[in-house]
C-alpha positions in Angstrom: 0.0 0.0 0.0 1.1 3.7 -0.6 1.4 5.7 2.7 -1.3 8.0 2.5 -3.9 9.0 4.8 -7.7 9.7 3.9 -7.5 13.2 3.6 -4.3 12.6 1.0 -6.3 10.4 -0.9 -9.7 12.5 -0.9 -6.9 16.1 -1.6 -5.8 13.4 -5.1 -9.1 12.5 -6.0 -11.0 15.8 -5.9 -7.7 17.4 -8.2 -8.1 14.6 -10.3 -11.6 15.4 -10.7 -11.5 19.0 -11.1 -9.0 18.2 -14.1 -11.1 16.2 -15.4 -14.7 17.7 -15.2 -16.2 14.7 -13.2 -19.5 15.4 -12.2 -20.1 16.3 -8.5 -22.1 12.9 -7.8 -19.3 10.7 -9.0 -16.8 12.8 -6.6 -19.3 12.5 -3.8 -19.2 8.8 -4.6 -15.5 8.4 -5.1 -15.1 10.5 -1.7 -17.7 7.6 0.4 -15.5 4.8 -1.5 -12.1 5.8 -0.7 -13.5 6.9 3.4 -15.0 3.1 2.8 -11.5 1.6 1.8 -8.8 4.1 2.0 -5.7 1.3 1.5 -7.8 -0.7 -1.5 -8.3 3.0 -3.2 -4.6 4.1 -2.4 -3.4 1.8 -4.6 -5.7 2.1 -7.5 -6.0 4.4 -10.2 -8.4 7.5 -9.9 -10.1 6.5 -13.3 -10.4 3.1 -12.3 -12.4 4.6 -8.9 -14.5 6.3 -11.9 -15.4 3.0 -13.4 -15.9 1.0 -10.6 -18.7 4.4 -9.9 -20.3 4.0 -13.5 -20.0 0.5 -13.6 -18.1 -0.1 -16.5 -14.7 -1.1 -14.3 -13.0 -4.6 -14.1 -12.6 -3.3 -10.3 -14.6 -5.1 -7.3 -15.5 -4.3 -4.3 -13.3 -5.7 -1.4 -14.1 -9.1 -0.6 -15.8 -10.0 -4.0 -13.7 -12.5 -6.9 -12.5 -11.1 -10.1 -12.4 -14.4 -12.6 -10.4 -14.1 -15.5 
């Protein structure tokens, strides 16, 4: 895992969003997921946090099997 706290994660995620243009929603989202998971999120990419939101990600929730 990548030493970062929370608020480190969160301070990444709403730049990356702002960049971006993601809708307020998603980054209210994004923000419940990484408070929900902070280590799992810290770790990922910030547009695979976007897909896991829409859907469209190969990313699963902690605890759930990815088959391939």
């Amino acid at each position: 895992m990548i030493p970062m706290s929370v608020e480190e994660i969160k301070q990444f995620w709403h730049g990356f969003c702002e960049r971006q243009r993601i809708k307020p929603e998603v980054r209210a989202e994004g923000d419940k997921r990484i408070e929900a998971d902070p280590e799992f999120w810290a770790d990922q990419t910030m547009w695979q946090l976007v897909e896991a939101i829409s859907g469209n990600g190969s990313v699963k929730p902690k605890g759930e099997r990815r088959d391939e």
